[in-house]
BAVO-732684 format. One line per field, with one value per residue: residue number from 1; residue in one letter; x, y, z of N, C-alpha, C in turn. Coordinates in steps of 0.2 Angstrom, whole numbers, plus 5000, padded with zeros to 4 digits. Layout:
<recs>
nr: (NUM:...) .
rest: (a:...) .
n_xx: (X:...) .
n_yy: (Y:...) .
n_zz: (Z:...) .
ca_xx: (X:...) .
ca_yy: (Y:...) .
ca_zz: (Z:...) .
c_xx: (X:...) .
c_yy: (Y:...) .
c_zz: (Z:...) .
</recs>
This chain:
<recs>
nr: (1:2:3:4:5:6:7:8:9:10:11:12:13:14:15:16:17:18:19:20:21:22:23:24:25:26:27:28:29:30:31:32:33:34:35:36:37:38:39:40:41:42:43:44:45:46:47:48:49:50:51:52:53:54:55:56:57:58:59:60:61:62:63:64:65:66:67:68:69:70:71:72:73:74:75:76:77:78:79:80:81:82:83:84:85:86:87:88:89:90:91:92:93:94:95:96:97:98:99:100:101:102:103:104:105:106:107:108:109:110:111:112:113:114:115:116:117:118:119:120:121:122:123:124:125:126:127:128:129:130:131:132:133:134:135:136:137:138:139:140:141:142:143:144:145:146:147:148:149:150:151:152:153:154:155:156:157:158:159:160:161:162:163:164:165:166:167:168:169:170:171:172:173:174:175:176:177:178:179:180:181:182:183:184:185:186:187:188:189:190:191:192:193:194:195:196:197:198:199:200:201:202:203:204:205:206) .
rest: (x:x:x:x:x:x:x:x:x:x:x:x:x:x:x:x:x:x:x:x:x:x:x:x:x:x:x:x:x:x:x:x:x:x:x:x:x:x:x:x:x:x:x:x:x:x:x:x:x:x:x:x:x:x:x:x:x:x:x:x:x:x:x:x:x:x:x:x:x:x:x:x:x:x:x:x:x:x:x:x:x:x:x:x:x:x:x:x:x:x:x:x:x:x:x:x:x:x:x:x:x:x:x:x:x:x:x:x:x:x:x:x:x:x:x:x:x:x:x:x:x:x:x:x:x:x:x:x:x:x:x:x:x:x:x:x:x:x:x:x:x:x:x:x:x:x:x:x:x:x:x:x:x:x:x:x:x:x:x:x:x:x:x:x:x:x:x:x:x:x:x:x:x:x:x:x:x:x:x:x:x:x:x:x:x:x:x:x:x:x:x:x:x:x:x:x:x:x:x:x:x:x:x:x:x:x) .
n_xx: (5097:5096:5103:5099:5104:5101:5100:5105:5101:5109:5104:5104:5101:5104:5095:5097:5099:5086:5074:5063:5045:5029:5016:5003:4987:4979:4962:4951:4960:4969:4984:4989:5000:5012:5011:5010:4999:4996:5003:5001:4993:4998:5011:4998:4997:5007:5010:4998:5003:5017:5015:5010:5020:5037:5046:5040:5043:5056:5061:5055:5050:5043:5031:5022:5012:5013:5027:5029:5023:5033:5043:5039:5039:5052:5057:5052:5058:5069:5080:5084:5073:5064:5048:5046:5047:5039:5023:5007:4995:4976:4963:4945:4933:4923:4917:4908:4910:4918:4936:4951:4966:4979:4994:5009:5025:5042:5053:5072:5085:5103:5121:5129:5120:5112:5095:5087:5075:5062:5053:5041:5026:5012:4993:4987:4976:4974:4987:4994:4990:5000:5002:5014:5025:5020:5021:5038:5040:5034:5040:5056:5051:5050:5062:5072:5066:5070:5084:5092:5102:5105:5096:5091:5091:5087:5083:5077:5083:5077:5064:5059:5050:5049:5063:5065:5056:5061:5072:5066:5065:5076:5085:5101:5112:5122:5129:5130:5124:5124:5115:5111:5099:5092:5097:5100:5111:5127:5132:5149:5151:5157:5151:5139:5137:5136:5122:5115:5106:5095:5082:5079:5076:5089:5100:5110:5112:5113) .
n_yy: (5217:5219:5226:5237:5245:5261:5271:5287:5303:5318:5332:5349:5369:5382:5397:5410:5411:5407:5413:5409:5412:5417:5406:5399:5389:5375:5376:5377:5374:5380:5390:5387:5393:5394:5390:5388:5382:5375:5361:5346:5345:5345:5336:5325:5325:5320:5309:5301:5304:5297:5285:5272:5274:5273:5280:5278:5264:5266:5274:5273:5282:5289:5282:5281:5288:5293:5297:5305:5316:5318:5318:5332:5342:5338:5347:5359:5364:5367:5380:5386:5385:5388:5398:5404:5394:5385:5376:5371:5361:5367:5358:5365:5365:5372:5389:5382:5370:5357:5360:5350:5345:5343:5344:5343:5355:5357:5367:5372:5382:5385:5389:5400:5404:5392:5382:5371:5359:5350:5334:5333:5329:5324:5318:5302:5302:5315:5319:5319:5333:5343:5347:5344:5350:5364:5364:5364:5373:5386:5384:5386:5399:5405:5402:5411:5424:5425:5426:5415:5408:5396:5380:5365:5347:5328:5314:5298:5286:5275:5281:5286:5296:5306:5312:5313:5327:5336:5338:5343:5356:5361:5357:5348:5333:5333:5323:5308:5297:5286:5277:5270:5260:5259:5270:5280:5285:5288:5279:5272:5267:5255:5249:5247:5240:5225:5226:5229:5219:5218:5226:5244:5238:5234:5248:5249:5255:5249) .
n_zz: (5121:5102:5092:5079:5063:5057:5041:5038:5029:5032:5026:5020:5018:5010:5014:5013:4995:4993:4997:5004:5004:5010:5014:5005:5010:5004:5003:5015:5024:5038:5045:5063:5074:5085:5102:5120:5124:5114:5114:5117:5108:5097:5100:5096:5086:5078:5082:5077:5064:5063:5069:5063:5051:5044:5051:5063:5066:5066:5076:5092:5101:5091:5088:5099:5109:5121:5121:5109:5116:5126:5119:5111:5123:5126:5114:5115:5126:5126:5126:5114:5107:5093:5090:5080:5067:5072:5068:5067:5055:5053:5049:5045:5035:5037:5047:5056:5059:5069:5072:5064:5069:5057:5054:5057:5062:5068:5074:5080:5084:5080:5084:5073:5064:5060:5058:5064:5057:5065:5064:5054:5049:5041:5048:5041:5034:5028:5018:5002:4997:4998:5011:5017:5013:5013:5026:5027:5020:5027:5040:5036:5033:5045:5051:5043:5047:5060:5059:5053:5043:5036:5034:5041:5040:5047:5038:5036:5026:5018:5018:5003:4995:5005:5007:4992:4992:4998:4992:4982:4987:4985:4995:5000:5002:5015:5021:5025:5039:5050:5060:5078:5081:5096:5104:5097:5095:5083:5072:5065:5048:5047:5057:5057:5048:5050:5053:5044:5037:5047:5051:5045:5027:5016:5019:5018:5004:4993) .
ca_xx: (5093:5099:5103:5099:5106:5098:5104:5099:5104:5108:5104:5104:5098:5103:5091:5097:5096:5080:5071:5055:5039:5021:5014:4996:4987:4972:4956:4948:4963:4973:4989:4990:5005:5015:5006:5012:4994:4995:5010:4997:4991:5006:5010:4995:4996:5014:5007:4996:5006:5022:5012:5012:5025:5043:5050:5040:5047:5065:5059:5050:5046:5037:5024:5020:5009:5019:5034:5027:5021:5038:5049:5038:5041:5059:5059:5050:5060:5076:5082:5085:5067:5061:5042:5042:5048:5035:5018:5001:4988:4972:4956:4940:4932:4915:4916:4905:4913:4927:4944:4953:4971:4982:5000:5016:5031:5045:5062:5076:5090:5110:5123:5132:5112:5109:5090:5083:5069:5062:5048:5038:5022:5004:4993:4987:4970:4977:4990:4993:4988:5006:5002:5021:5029:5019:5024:5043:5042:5035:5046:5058:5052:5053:5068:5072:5064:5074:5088:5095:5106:5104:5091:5098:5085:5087:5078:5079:5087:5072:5057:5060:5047:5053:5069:5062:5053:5065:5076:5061:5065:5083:5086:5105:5113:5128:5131:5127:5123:5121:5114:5108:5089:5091:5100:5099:5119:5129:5137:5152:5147:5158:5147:5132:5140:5131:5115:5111:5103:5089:5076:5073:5082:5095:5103:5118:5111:5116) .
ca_yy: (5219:5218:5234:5237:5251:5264:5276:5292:5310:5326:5338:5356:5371:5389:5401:5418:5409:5402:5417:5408:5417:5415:5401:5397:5383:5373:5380:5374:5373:5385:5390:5390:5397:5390:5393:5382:5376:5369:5358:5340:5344:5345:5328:5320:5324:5318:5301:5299:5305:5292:5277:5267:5274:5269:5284:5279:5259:5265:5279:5269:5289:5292:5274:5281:5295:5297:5295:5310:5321:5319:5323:5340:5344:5341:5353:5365:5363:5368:5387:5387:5384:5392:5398:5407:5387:5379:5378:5366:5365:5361:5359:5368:5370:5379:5389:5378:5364:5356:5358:5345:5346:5337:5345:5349:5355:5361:5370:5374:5385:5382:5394:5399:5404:5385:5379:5363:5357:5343:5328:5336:5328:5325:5313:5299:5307:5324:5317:5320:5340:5347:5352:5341:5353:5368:5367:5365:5382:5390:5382:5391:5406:5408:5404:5417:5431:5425:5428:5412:5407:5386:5377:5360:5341:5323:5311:5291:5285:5271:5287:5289:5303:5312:5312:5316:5332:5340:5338:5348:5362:5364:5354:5345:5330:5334:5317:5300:5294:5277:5279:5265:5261:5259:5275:5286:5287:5289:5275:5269:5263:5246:5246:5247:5235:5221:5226:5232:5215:5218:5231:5246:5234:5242:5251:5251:5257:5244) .
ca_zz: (5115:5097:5089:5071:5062:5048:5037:5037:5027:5034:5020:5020:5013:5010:5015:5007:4992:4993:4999:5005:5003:5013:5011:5005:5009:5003:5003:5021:5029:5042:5051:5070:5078:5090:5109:5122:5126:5111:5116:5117:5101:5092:5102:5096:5076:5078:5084:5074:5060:5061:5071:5057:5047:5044:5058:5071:5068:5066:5082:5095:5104:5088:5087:5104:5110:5128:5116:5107:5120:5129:5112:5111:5130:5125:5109:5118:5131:5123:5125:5107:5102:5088:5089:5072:5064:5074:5066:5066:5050:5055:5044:5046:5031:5038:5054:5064:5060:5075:5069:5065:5067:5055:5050:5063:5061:5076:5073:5083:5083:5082:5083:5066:5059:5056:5059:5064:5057:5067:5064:5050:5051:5042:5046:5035:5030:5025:5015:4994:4997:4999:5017:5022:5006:5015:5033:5028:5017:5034:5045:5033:5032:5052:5053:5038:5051:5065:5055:5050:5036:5032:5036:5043:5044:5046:5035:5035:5018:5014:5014:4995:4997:5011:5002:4986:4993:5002:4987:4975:4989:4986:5000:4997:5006:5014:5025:5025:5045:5053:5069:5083:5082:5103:5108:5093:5094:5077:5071:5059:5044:5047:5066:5054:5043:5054:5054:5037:5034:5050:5047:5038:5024:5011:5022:5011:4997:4987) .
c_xx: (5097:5099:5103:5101:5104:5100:5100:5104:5103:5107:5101:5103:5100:5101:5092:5098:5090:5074:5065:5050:5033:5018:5008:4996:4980:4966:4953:4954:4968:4979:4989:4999:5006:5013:5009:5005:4992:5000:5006:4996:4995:5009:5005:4995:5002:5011:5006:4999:5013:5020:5015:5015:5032:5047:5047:5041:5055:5066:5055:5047:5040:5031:5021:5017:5012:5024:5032:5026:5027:5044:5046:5041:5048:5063:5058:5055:5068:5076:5082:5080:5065:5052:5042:5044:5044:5025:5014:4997:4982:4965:4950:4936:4926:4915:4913:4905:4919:4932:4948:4962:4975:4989:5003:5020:5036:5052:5066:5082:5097:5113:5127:5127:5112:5101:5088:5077:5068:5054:5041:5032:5016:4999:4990:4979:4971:4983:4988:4991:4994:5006:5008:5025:5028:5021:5033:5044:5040:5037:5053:5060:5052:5060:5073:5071:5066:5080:5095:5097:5106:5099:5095:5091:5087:5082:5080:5079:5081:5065:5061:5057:5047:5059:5069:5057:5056:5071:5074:5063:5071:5086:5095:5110:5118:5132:5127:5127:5121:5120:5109:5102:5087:5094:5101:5104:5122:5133:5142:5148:5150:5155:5143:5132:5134:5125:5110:5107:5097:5086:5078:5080:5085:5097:5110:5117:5113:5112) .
c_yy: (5220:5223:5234:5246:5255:5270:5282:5298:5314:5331:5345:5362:5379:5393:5409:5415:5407:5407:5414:5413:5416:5412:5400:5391:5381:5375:5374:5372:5381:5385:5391:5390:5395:5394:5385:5380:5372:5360:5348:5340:5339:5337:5324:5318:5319:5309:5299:5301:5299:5286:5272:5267:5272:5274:5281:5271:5262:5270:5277:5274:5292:5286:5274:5286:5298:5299:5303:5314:5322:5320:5331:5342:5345:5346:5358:5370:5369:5378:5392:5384:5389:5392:5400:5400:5384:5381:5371:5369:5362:5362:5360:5371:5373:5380:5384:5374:5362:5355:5352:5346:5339:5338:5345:5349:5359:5361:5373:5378:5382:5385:5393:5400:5398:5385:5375:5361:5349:5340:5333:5330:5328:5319:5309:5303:5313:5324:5319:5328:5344:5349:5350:5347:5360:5370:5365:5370:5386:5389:5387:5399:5409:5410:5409:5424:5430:5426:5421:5411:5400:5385:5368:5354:5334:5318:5302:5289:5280:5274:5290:5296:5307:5314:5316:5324:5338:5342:5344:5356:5365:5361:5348:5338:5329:5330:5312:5298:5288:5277:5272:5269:5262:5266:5280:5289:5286:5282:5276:5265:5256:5245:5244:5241:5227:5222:5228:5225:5214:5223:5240:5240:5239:5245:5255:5254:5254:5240) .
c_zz: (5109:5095:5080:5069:5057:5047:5037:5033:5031:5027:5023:5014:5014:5009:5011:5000:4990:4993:5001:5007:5010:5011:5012:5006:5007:5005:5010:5026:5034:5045:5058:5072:5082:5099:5113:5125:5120:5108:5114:5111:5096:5093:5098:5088:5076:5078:5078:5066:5056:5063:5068:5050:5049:5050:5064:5070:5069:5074:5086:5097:5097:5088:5093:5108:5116:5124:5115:5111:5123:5124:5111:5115:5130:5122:5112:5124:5133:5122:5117:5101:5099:5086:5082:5066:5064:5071:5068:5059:5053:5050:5047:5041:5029:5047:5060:5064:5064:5069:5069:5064:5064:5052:5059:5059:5068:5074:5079:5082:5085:5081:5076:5060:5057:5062:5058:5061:5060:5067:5059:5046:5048:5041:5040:5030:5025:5020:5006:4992:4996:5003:5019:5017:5010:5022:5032:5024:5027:5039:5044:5033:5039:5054:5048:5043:5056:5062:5053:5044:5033:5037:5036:5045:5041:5042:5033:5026:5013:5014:5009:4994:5000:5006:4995:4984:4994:4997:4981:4978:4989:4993:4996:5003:5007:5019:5027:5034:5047:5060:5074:5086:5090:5105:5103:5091:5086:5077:5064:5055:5044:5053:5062:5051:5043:5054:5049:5038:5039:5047:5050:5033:5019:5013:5020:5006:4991:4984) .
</recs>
């Protein structure tokens, strides 16, 4: 199988500067709290979330709803999961109407107070509100109340957006990555070198 390789940043964020607050969100929408019966859910936003975006080609676990239900199980899974990081939003904006959920986010912990934030998620309908801006402040602010000190998350180098969000939050990027599309492993930028020219393109940044 051919391996292609894409860029990605680790950026970081120090939280006792940053104080995050409690975050509102738009009028008909809600927080639910991390519950492990809501474990599928959380799976299915995700799905539906990266499907047909550029994480779930560069991520074949995200373009796939097993993929997705078997990446929470793995987050959850982890001793050094962080419920007070992990949220869902879903929209209900008249009691008797069915909820519909359309935000994730899921964080972990590392020692040294650093916090993960991982696959931060909404899908395409729900989109243009600020809900992706609002589950990484209360991601944040969890890990604030568990007592960590940086906030720590990867983000592939060709989502402009992504990039350009995480930036507006004081987010800074403190390593350039090149990691193998099949195994997820890190590479050399001369292993990459080779594969800049398959997909995502630009790789180089040049």
């Amino acid at each position: 199988m051919a391996t292609t390789a894409y860029k990605r940043f680790r950026m970081q964020i120090e939280l006792q500067r940053t104080s995050p607050k409690a975050v509102r969100l738009p009028a008909g929408y809600r927080w639910l709290p991390w519950r492990s019966l809501l474990l599928e859910r959380h799976a299915q936003v995700k799905w539906r979330a990266f499907r047909e975006d550029l994480d779930g080609k560069v991520f074949s676990c995200l373009g796939d709803a097993a993929g997705c239900t078997a990446l929470m199980k793995e987050i959850v899974g982890q001793a050094a999961f962080c419920r007070a990081a992990t949220w869902m939003v879903v929209y209900q904006p008249e009691p008797d109407w069915p909820a519909v959920d359309c935000g994730t986010i899921q964080g972990v912990t590392r020692s040294g107070g650093m916090g993960l934030i991982q696959n931060v998620g909404v899908i395409p309908e729900h989109r243009g509100l600020g809900l992706g801006r609002a589950l990484v402040q209360q991601a944040l602010l969890g890990f604030v109340q568990v007592g960590m000190k940086v906030s720590v998350l990867e983000v592939t180098a060709e989502n402009e957006a992504a990039v350009r969000l995480y930036q507006s939050l004081g987010f800074r990027t403190i390593q350039v990555l090149y990691r193998d599309s099949s195994t997820g492993e890190t590479m050399t930028e001369d292993e990459a070198e080779s594969q800049i020219s398959k997909w995502p393109r630009h790789l180089s940044g040049q």
